[in-house]
N, C-alpha and C positions, 0 to 999 in steps of 0.2 A: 504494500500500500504506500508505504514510504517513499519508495523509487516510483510510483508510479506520479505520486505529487511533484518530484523535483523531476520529474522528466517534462511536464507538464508545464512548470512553471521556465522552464527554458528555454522551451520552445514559445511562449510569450516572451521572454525575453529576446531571443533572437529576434522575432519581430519585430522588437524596438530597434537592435541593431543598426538591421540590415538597410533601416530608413534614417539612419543618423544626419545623411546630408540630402538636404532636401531644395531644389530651384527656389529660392525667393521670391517673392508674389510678384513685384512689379517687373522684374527684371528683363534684360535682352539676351537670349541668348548669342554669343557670338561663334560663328560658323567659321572655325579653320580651315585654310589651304594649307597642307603640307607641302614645306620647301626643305631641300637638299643643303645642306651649310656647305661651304666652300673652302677652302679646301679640305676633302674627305680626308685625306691621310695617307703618305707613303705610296702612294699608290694602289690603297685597298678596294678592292670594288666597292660598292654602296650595297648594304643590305639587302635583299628581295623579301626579307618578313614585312608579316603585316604592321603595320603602325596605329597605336593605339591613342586615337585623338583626344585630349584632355577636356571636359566639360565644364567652360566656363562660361562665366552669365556677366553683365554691365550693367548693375545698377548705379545711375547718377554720375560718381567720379571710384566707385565700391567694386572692384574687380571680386567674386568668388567664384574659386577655385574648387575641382572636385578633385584631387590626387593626378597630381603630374608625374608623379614615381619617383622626381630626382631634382636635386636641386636645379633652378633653374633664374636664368634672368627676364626680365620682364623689360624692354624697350620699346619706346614709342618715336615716330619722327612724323615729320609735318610732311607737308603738300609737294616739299624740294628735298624731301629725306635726310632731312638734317636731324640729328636725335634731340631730342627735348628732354627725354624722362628716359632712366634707365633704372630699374633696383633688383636686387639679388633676393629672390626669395627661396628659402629653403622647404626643403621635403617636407609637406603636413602640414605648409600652409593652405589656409583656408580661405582666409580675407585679405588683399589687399587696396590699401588706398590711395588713391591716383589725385594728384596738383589738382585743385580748385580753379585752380587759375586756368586751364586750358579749357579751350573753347573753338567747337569745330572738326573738321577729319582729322584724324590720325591713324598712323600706319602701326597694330600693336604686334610686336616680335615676343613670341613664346618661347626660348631658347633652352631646351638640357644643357647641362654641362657634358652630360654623355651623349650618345647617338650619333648620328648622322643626318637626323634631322632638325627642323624645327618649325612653327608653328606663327602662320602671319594670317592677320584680317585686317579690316579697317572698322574703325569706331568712330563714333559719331557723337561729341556731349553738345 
């Protein structure tokens, strides 16, 4: 009877889990192109696996994040590509917050520190 309560009660629990990160109500989803970094390396060919797009959302100036897997940078550049915003956000960030100040398109670069890929859209505050 014992086991059969705490089996019970875990499997309620894992239902909380498995919905721990959930889209934000008002937010945009933002749709990556995956791009190739340059120079790949050594002369190693580029991967053929598949690539696993990171899900993230643009509330306001509120970037969140759903697990990138690995530390990564976060770049933004304007209209002539010139960088404006650049920050290093590490594995098991969630939330980050992007300049106030900016206003208009920009170009945002989702970069691993690993790979051979990385990850570009344009946003719009």
């Amino acid at each position: 009877m014992r086991e059969t309560i705490i089996a019970f009660l875990l499997l309620i629990g894992s239902a909380f889990a498995t919905s721990a990160f959930q889209e934000p109500a008002e937010s945009q989803k933002i749709e990556f192109q995956v791009q190739i970094k340059k120079p790949v390396g050594n002369g190693m060919p580029v991967p053929k696996g598949p690539v696993i797009i990171p899900d993230v959302y643009l509330d306001d100036h509120t970037l969140y994040i759903d697990s990138i897997g690995d530390d990564s940078f976060i770049e933004l550049t304007d209209e002539s590509d010139s960088l404006v915003y650049s920050c290093f956000v590490p594995d098991g960030t969630t939330t980050v917050s992007l300049p106030t100040t900016l206003v208009g398109t920009y170009g945002l670069s989702l970069i691993p520190e690993t790979g051979c890929y990385y990850f570009y859209s344009e946003i719009m505050f």
